[in-house]
FINU-305934 format. One record per residue (C-alpha): residue in three letters; x, y negated, z negated. Coordinates in steps of 0.2 Angstrom, whole numbers, plus 5000, padded with zeros to 4 digits. Each point is the difference from the previous one (the first is absolute). Layout:
% FINU-305934
ALA:X:Y:Z
...
END
This chain:
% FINU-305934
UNK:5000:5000:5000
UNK:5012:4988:4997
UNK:5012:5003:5015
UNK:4984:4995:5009
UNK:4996:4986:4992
UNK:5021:4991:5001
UNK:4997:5007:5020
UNK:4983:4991:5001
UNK:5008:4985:4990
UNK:5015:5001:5012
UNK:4990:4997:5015
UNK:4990:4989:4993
UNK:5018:4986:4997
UNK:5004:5005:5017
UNK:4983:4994:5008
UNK:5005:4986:4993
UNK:5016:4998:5003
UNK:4994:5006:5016
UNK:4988:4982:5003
UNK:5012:4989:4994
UNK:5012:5006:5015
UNK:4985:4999:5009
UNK:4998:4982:4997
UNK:5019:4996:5000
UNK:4999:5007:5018
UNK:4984:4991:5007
UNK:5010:4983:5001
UNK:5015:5010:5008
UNK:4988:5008:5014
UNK:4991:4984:5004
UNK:5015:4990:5002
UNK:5008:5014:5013
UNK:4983:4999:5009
UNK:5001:4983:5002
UNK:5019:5003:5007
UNK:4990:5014:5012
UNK:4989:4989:5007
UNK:5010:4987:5000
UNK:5015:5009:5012
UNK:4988:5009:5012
UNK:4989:4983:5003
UNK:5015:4993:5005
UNK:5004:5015:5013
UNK:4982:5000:5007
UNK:5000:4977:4998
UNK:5016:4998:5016
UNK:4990:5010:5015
UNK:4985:4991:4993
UNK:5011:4984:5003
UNK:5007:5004:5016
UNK:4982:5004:5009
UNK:4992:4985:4994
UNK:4995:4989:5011
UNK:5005:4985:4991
UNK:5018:5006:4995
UNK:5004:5004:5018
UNK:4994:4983:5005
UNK:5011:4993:4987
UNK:5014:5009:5007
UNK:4996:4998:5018
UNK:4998:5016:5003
UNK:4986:5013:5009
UNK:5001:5015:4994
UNK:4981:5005:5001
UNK:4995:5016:5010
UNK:4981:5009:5001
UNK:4995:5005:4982
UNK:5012:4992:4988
UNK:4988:4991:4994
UNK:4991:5017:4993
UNK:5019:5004:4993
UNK:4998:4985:4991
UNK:4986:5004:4992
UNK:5003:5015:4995
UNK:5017:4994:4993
UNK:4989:4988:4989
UNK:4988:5009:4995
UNK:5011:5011:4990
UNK:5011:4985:4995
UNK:4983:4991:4995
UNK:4995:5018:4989
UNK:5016:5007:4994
UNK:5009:4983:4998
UNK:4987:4990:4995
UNK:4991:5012:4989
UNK:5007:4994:4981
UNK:4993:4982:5005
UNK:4983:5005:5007
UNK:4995:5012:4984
UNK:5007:4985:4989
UNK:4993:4986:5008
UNK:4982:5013:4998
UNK:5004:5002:4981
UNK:5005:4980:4998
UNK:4981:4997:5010
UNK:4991:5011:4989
UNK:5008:4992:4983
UNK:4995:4985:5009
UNK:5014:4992:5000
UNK:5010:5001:5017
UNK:5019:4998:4999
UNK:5013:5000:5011
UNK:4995:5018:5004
UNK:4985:4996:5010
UNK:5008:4984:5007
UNK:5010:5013:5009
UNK:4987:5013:5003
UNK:4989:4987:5010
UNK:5015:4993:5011
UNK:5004:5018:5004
UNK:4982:5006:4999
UNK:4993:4983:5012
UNK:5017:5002:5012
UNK:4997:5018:5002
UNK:4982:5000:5004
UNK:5003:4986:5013
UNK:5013:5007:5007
UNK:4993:5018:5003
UNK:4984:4989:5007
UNK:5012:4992:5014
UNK:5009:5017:5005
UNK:4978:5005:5003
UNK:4995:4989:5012
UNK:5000:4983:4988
UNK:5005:4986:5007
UNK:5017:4994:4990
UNK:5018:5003:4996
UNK:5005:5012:4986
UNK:5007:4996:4984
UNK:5008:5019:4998
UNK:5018:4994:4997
UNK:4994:4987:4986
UNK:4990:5015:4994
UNK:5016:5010:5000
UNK:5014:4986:4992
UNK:4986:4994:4986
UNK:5000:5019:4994
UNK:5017:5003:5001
UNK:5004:4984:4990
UNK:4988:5004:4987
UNK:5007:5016:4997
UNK:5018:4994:4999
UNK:4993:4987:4986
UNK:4990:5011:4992
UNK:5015:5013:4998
UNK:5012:4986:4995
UNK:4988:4995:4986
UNK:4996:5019:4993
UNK:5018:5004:5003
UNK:5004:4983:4989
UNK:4987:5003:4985
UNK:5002:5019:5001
UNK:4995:5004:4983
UNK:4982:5007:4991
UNK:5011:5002:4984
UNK:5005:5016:4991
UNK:5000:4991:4982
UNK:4989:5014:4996
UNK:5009:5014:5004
UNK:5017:4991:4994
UNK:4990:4997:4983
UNK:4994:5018:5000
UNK:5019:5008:5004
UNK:5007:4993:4986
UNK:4991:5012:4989
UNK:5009:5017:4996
UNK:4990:5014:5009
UNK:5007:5012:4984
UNK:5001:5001:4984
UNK:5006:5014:4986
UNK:4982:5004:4989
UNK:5005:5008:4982
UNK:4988:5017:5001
UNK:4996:5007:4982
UNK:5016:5007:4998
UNK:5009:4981:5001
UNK:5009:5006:5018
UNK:5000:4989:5012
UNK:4993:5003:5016
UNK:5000:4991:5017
UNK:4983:4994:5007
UNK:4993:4989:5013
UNK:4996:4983:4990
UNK:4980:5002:5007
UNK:5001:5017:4989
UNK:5001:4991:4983
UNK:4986:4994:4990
UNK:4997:4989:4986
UNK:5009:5006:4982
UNK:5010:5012:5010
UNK:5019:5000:4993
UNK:5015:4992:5013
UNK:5017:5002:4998
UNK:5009:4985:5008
UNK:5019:5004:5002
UNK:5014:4984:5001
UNK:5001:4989:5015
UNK:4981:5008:5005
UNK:4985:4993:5006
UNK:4986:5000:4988
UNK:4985:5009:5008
UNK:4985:4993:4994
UNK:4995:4988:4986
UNK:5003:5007:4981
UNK:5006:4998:4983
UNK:5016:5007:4995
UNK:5000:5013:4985
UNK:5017:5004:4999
UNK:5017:4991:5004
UNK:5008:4984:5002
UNK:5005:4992:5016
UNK:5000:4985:5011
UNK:4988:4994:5016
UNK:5003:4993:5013
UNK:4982:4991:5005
UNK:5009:4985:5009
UNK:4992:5006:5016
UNK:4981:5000:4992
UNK:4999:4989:4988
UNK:5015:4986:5005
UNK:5007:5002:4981
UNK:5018:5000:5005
UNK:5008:5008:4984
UNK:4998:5019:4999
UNK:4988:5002:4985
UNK:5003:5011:4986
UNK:4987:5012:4999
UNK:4997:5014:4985
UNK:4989:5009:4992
UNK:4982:4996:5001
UNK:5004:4988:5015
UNK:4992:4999:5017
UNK:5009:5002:5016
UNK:4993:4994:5017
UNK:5000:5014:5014
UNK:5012:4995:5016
UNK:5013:4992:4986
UNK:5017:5008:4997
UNK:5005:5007:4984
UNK:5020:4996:4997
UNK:5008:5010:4988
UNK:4990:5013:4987
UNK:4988:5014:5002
UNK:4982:4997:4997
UNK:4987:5008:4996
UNK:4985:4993:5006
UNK:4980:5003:4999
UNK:4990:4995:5014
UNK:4989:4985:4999
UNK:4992:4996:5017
UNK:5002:5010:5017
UNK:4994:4995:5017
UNK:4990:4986:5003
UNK:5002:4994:4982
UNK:5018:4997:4999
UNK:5008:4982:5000
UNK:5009:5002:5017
UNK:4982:5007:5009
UNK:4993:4984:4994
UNK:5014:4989:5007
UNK:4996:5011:5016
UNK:4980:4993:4999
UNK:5004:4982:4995
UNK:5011:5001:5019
UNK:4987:5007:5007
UNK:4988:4987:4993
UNK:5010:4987:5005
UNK:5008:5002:5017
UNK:4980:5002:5004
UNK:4995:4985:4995
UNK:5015:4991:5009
UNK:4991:4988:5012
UNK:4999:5006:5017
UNK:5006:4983:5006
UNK:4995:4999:5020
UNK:5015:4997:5011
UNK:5001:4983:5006
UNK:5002:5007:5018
UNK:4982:5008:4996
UNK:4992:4984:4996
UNK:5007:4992:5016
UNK:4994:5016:5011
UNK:4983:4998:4992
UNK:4997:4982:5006
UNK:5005:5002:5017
UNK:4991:5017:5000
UNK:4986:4987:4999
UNK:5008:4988:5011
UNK:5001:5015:5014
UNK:4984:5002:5000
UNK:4991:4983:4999
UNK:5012:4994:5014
UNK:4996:5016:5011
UNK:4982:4998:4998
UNK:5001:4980:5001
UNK:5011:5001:5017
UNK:4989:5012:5008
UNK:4986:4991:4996
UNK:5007:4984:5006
UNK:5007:5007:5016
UNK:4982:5008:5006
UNK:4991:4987:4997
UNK:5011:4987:5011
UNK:4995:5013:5011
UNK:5015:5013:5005
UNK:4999:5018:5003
UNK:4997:5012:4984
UNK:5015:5008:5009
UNK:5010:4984:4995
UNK:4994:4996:4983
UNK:5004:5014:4994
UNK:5017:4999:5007
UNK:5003:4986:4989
UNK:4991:5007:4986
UNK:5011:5015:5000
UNK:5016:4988:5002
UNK:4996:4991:4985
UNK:4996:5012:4988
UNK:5017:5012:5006
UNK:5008:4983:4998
UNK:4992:4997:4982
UNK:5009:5017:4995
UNK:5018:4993:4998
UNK:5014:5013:5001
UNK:5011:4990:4989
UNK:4987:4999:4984
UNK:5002:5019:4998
UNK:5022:4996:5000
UNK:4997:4985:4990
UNK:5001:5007:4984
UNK:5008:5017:5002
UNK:5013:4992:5009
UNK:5005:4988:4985
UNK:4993:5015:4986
UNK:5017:5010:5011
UNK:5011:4987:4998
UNK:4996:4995:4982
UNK:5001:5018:4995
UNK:5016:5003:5008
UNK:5006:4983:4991
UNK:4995:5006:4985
UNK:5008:5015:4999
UNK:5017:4992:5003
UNK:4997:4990:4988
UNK:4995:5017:4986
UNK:4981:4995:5001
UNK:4990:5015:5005
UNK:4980:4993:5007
UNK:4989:5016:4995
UNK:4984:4989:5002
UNK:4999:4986:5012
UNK:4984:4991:4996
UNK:5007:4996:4980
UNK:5018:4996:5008
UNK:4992:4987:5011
UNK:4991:4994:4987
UNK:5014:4999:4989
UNK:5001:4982:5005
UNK:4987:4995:4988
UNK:5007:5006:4986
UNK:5002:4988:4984
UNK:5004:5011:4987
UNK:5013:5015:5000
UNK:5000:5012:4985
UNK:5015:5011:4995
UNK:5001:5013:4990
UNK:5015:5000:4991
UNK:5010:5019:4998
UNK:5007:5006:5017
UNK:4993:4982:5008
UNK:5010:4986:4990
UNK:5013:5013:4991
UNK:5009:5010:5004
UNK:4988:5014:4991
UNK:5019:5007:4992
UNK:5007:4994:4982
UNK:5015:4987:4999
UNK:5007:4994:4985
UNK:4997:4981:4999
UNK:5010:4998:4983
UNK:5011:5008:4989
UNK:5002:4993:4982
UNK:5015:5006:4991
UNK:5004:5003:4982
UNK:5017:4996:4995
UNK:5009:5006:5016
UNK:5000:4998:5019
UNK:4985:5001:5014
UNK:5012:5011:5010
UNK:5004:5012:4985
UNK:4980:5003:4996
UNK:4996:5003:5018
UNK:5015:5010:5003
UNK:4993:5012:4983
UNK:4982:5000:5005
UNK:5004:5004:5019
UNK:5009:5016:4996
UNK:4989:5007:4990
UNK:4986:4994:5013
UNK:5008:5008:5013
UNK:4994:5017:4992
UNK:4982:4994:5001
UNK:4986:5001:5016
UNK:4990:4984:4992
UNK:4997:4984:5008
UNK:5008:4990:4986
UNK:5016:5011:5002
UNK:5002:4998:5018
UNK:4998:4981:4997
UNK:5014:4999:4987
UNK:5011:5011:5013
UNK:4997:4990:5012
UNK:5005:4984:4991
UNK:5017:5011:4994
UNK:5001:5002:5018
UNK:4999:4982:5005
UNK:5012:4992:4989
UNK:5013:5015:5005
UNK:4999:5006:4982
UNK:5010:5018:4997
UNK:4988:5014:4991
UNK:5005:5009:4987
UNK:4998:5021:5002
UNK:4986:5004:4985
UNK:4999:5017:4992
UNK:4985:5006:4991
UNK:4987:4992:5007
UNK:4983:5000:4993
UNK:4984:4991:5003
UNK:4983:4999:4992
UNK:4985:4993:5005
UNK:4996:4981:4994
UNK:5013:5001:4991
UNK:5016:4998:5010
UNK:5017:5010:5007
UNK:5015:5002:4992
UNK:5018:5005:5003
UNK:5017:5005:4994
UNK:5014:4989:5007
UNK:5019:5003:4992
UNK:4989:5008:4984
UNK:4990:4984:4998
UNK:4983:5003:5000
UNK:4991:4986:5014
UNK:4980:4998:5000
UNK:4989:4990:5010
UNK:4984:4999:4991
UNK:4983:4989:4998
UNK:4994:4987:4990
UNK:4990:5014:4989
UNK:5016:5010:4998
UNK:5009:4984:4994
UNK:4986:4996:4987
UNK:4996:5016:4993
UNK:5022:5002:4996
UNK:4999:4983:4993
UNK:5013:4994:5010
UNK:5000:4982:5002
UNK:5002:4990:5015
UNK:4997:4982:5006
UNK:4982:4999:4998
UNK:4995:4982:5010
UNK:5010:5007:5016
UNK:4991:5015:5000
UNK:4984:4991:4998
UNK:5002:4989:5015
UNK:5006:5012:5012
UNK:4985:5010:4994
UNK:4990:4986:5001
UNK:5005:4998:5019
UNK:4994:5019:5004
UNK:5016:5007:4999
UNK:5007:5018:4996
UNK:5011:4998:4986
UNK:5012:5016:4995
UNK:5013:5001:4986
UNK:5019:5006:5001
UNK:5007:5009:4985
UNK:5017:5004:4996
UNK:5002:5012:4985
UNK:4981:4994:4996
UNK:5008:4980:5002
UNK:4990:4989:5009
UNK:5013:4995:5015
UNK:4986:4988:5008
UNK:4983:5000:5010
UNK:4998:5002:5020
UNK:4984:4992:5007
UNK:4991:5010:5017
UNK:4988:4992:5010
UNK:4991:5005:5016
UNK:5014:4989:5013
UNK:4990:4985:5009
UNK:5004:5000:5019
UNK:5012:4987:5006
UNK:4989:4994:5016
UNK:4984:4999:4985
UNK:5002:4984:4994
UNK:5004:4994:5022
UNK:4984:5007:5003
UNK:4991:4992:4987
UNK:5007:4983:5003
UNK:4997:5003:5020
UNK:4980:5004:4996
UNK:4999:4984:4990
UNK:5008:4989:5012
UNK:4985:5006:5013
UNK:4986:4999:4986
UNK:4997:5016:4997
UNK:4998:5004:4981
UNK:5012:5016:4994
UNK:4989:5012:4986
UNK:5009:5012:4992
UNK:4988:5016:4995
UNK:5011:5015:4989
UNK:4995:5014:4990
UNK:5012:5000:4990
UNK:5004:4989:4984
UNK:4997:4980:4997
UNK:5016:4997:4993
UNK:5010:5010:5015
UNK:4987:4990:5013
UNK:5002:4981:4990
UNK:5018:5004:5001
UNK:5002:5003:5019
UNK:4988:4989:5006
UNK:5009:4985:4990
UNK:5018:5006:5010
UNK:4992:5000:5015
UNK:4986:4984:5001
UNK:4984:5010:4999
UNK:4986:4989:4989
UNK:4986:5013:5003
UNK:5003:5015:4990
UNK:4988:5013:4994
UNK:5010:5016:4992
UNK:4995:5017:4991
UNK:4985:5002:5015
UNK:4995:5017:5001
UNK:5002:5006:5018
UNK:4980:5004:5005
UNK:4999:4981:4993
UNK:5012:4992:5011
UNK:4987:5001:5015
UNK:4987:4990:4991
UNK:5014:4986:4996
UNK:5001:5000:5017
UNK:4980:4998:5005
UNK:5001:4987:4984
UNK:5013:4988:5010
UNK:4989:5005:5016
UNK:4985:4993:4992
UNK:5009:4984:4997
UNK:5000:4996:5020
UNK:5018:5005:5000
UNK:5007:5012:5016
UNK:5011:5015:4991
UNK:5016:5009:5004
UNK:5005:5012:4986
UNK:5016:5007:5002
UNK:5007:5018:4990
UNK:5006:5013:5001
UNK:4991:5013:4990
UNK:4987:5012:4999
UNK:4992:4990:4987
UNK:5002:4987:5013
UNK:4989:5010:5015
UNK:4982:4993:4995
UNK:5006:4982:4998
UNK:5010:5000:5018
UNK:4984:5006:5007
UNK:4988:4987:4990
UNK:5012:4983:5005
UNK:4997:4993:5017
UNK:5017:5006:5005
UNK:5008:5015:4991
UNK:5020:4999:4999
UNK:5010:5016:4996
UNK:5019:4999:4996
UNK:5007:5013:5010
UNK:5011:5008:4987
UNK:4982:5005:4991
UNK:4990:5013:5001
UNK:4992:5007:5014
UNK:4985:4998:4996
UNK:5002:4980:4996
UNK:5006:4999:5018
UNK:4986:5011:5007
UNK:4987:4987:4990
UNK:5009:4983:5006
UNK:4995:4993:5017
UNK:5021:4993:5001
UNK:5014:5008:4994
UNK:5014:4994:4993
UNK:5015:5010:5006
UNK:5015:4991:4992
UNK:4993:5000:4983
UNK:5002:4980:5000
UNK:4985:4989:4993
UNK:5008:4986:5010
UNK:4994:5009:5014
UNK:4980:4994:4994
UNK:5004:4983:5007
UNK:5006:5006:5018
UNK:4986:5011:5001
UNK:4987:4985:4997
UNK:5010:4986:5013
UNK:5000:5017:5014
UNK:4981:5001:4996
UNK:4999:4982:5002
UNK:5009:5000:5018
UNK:4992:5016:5006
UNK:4983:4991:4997
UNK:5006:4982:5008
UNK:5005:5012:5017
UNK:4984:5011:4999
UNK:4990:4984:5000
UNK:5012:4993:5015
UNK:4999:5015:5010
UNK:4979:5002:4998
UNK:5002:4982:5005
UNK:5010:5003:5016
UNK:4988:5018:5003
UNK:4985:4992:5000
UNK:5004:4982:5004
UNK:5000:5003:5019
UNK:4983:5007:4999
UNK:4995:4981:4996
UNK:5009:4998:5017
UNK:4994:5016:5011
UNK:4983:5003:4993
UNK:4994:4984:5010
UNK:5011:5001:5013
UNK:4992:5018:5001
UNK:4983:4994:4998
UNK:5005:4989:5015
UNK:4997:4981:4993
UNK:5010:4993:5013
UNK:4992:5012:5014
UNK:4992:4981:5005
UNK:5020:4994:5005
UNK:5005:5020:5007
UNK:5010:5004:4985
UNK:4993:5019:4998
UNK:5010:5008:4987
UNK:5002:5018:5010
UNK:5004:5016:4990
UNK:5019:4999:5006
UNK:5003:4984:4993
UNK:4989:5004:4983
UNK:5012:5013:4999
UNK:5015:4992:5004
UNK:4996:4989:4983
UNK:4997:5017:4991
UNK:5014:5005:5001
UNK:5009:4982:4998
UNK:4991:4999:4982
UNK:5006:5021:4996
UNK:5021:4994:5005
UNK:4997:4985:4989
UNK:4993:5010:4987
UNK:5012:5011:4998
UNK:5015:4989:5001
UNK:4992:4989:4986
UNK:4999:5016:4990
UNK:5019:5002:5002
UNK:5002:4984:4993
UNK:4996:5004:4983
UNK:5015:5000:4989
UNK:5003:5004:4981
END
C-alpha cells in the first residue's frame, strides 16, 4: 500500500513539474513560430515582388507572361493565411474585448489589401496591392519577434521559489533511526533530524540540540541566529553547525516559504497590465483607417467617379493608414535599450514597468545583500592594555578553526592588514558561547558579552554600549581568562551606497530604506550612508504592504533586494529590482536585474528608462506622422490640381518613415 501511494505521489510532483515545463516552454515555442513565419514569408514575399506589376514598373522592367497573375495570388493567399495568421486571430480577439490594437490595425490593411487585390486578379477593375500585402506581414513579423525575443520571459519565480525546498528529509521512525523520505511524505508532529550545513525541510520546533541558521535568504536578518531547544526554524533556511532534532510544525501549503509563493502570485497578478504606448497609437488610427476609407469613398462617388475608382482610393488609404514603421517603432528601440542595458549589467525582464520606470519618485532598498555587503567586517577594535594588531592577530588564529560568519570576518581583517596567524592546538567551540584555543600553552578565547558577564570579567562598559547601541556584533578576546580587548562586526556597507544615494537625491527621488533586521544595525547604516527614511525589524510577508502604504501616497515604487523575503515586495512595487548576486528567486520576481550587484546601477536604470521613452515617443511620431501627410494625399485632396498620391509613391513614403525609424532607434545611447 504504501509503495503505491509514494508511486501515485511521485507522479503526481512530476505532473507538476511536468506543467511548469510546459509553461516555461509555451513562450520558447511561440517566439520560434514567430522566427518560422517570419523566414518563410520572406521566401514566398521576393517572387511576390518581382511579378508585381507596380515593382516592375518601378524598375522598368516587363516581366509579365499569361497567368502570373494567378501565381500571384496563390503566392498571397498563403502569405496572407500562414504569414498573416498571428495578426488576424489577434486583431479577432482585440475586436471581441472591444478594444482593437495594433493587431487589428494590421489585420484590416492585410485583410482590406487582400480582398481588393484577389478582386482585381477576378475581373475588378484595379491594380493589386499583393506586394504591400506581402512587406506589411513580413515587417510585422520581424517586429513582433524582435519584441518577444526582447521581453522573453513569463517568469519561473515559482518554480525557483519552490526548488529551493529540499525534496528529502531523514524522519526518526519509533525506533529513533533515521530514515530518508520525500519531504511531501512527512506530516505534522512527525520527528526530523536535520544534520550540519542541511536544509531544513519544513517548518518546526527544535527538541533537541544547539545550532546556528542561516535565514538571511528568508527573512533578510543578516546574522545567523542562534537557535535551541524549543526554537522554531523556517523550512528552506540552512542549519550551520549542530544536529537538530526537529518536530514538524506545518507541511505544504502552510509553511512560511508556500506563503511567500501565494503573496508572488498575488502580486505579480495584480501588476497593472499597462497597454503599450504603440497599442494606444494603433487603436486611434485603427479608427482613423476606417473613417478616412469610408469618408473618401463616399466623397469620391458622390463627385461622381466609378465605384471602380473610389474604391481604389479607399483601399490606398486605409493600406496607407497601416504604417509599417509603427510596428518597428517600439521593438526597434525595446532591442536597442535592451542590448544597452545589458552592457551596462541591467537585465529588462518586464518592459512595460522598465518603461515606466521613468515616473518613479521613490526607490526603496532593502538593506542586507542590497546596501551591504550581506558578509561581517569588523568596524572597530578596542583594546585593553595592548595593541589592535596583537588582539586581532589572537582572535584570527583561533577563528581560523571556526565556519562562522563572525570568524571569517575577523580572518579576513587578519588578512587585510597582512597580520601572521598563529597555529592553535586544541580547539574547541560551544554554542553561544564562543571558541577557544591553545597557542604556545596559553589558553586564547573569543567569547560574547553573556560569557563576559556571567565570569565577572570586567571590561570597558560605555564602549561596549555604544558599539552596541549602533547594532554591532561585539566579541571578547581572552588571554589566560584576561580581557585583551573588544572587536566590533557589522554587516560592511557598499562603497558605491552612499553614490547611489546621493545620485537619487540629486534627481528627486526619495531613497527608503526597508530591513528586517534590527533598528539599531538599520539607524546605524542608514546614518553612513544618507538614508532619512528607515523602517527596520519588518517581517518579510509585511514588507509588501509598506510597499502598497507608500503606493497609496501617490508615489511610483522601485523596491530593490535581493532575497526571498524580498520576492512579494519586488512583485508589489511598480518596478521590481533584483541584485543579481541574490537569489533566484528575487531575480525571477524583479521586472530588472541588477547584474553587478551595484545600487548605483538604480539611477542608470531610471535615466535609460527616461531615454527609451523620449525615442519611443520620437519614433511613434515619425511612424505615424506621415500618415497626417499620406492619408490626404491618399484620399486625394489635391486630386482638383492632379496631385493623385498613387500606391508607388504612398509606398515610397512607407518605407522612407520604416529607414527613419529604425535609424532613430539606433540612436539611443546609455
Amino acid at each position: 500500500m504504501s509503495h503505491n501511494h509514494e508511486h501515485h505521489q511521485h507522479n503526481h510532483e512530476n505532473h507538476e513539474d511536468h506543467q511548469e515545463h510546459d509553461h516555461h516552454n509555451h513562450h520558447e515555442h511561440m517566439v520560434q513560430d514567430f522566427k518560422k513565419r517570419l523566414y518563410i514569408s520572406i521566401a514566398i514575399t521576393i517572387p511576390i515582388l518581382l511579378l508585381s506589376p507596380m515593382i516592375q514598373s518601378f524598375l522598368g522592367v516587363d516581366w509579365r507572361f499569361t497567368y502570373d497573375q494567378y501565381i500571384l495570388f496563390g503566392l498571397s493567399t498563403f502569405i496572407f493565411f500562414y504569414g498573416g495568421w498571428p495578426f488576424l486571430t489577434g486583431g479577432i480577439d482585440e475586436l471581441k474585448e472591444k478594444n482593437p490594437g495594433m493587431m487589428t490595425l494590421i489585420g484590416l490593411a492585410i485583410v482590406v489589401a487582400y480582398v481588393y487585390s484577389s478582386l482585381t486578379v477576378f475581373g475588378l477593375e484595379g491594380r493589386n496591392f499583393f506586394w504591400e500585402l506581402a512587406t506589411l506581414i513580413d515587417i510585422m513579423l520581424l517586429g513582433h519577434w524582435i519584441e518577444m525575443r526582447s521581453i522573453m520571459g513569463a517568469s519561473n519565480a515559482l518554480e525557483e521559489l519552490v526548488k529551493l525546498m529540499p525534496n528529502t528529509a531523514h524522519r526518526l521512525n519509533e525506533n529513533n533511526q533515521a530514515e530518508e523520505v520525500s519531504v511531501s511524505e512527512l506530516k505534522i508532529n512527525d520527528h526530523v533530524l536535520v544534520k550540519p550545513g542541511e536544509k531544513i525541510p519544513v517548518d518546526g520546533l527544535i527538541l533537541d540540540g544547539h545550532t546556528s541558521v542561516d535565514e538571511s535568504m528568508l527573512t533578510g536578518e543578516s546574522v545567523p541566529i542562534e537557535k535551541q531547544q524549543n526554537d522554531e526554524v523556517i523550512g528552506g533556511s540552512i542549519n550551520k553547525e549542530g544536529s537538530l532534532t526537529i518536530k514538524v510544525q506545518k507541511t505544504g501549503n502552510d509553511s512560511y516559504l508556500s506563503q511567500v509563493v501565494d503573496l508572488v502570485k498575488e502580486a505579480q497578478a495584480s501588476k497593472s497590465k499597462a497597454q503599450d504606448f504603440t497599442d494606444r497609437a494603433a487603436k486611434w488610427l485603427f479608427y482613423i483607417a476606417i473613417a478616412a476609407g469610408i469618408i473618401t469613398l463616399v466623397i469620391w462617388l458622390s463627385l461622381g467617379y466609378s465605384f471602380d475608382v473610389a474604391l481604389e482610393r479607399m483601399v490606398t488609404v486605409m493600406v496607407i493608414t497601416c504604417p509599417h514603421a509603427l510596428g518597428l517603432a517600439s521593438p526597434l528601440v525595446v532591442a536597442v535599450s535592451t542590448a544597452l542595458s545589458a552592457k551596462q549589467g541591467l537585465l529588462i525582464r518586464n518592459r512595460v514597468n522598465f518603461e515606466n520606470a521613468r515616473q518613479i519618485d521613490t526607490v526603496v532598498f532593502d538593506k542586507t545583500g542590497t546596501l551591504t555587503k550581506g558578509e561581517f567586517g569588523v568596524t572597530d577594535i578596542i583594546p585593553n592594555e595592548t595593541s589592535e594588531e596583537e588582539i586581532l592577530q589572537l582572535a584570527a588564529s583561533v577563528e581560523q578553526k571556526s565556519e562562522h560568519p563572525i570568524a571569517e570576518g575577523i580572518v579576513h581583517a587578519a588578512e587585510e592588514r597582512e597580520i601572521t596567524l598563529k597555529n592553535i592546538e586544541n580547539f574547541s567551540s560551544s554554542t553561544g558561547e564562543g571558541i577557544e584555543g591553545q597557542v604556545d600553552g596559553q589558553t586564547i578565547k573569543v567569547v560574547s558579552p553573556k560569557y563576559v558577564q556571567e565570569n565577572s570579567i570586567n571590561f570597558d562598559q560605555d564602549s561596549f554600549n555604544q558599539l552596541s547601541d549602533q547594532g554591532k556584533t561585539v566579541v571578547f578576546v581572552l588571554l589566560d581568562q584576561q580581557l585583551m580587548g573588544m572587536i566590533a562586526l557589522a554587516d560592511i556597507i557598499k562603497d558605491e551606497a552612499k553614490e547611489a544615494v546621493k545620485l537619487l537625491k540629486d534627481a528627486g527621488i526619495q531613497p527608503v530604506m526597508l530591513t528586517g533586521d534590527h533598528q539599531k544595525v538599520a539607524n546605524w547604516v542608514s546614518k553612513q550612508i544618507g538614508i532619512d527614511e528607515v523602517h527596520a525589524e519588518v517581517l518579510p510577508d509585511h514588507k509588501a504592504n509598506h510597499i502598497k502604504e507608500i503606493q497609496s501616497k501617490k508615489q511610483r515604487v522601485a523596491m530593490t533586494g535581493d532575497g526571498i523575503n524580498d520576492a512579494p515586495a519586488l512583485a508589489t512595487a511598480d518596478l521590481g529590482i533584483a541584485i543579481g548576486a541574490g537569489t533566484d528567486v528575487a531575480m525571477e520576481t524583479a521586472d530588472v536585474v541588477l547584474v553587478q550587484s551595484n545600487p548605483k546601477d538604480v539611477v542608470s536604470l531610471i535615466d535609460l528608462s527616461k531615454k527609451t521613452y523620449r525615442k519611443m515617443v520620437q519614433n511613434l511620431w515619425w511612424a505615424s506622422g506621415y500618415n497626417i501627410i499620406a492619408i490626404p494625399l491618399a484620399a486625394g485632396v489635391l486630386a482638383p490640381i492632379g496631385v493623385v498620391l498613387s500606391p508607388a509613391v504612398g509606398a515610397m513614403l512607407m518605407s522612407l518613415s520604416t529607414v527613419i525609424v529604425a535609424i532613430n532607434a539606433k540612436l539611443l545611447k546609455a
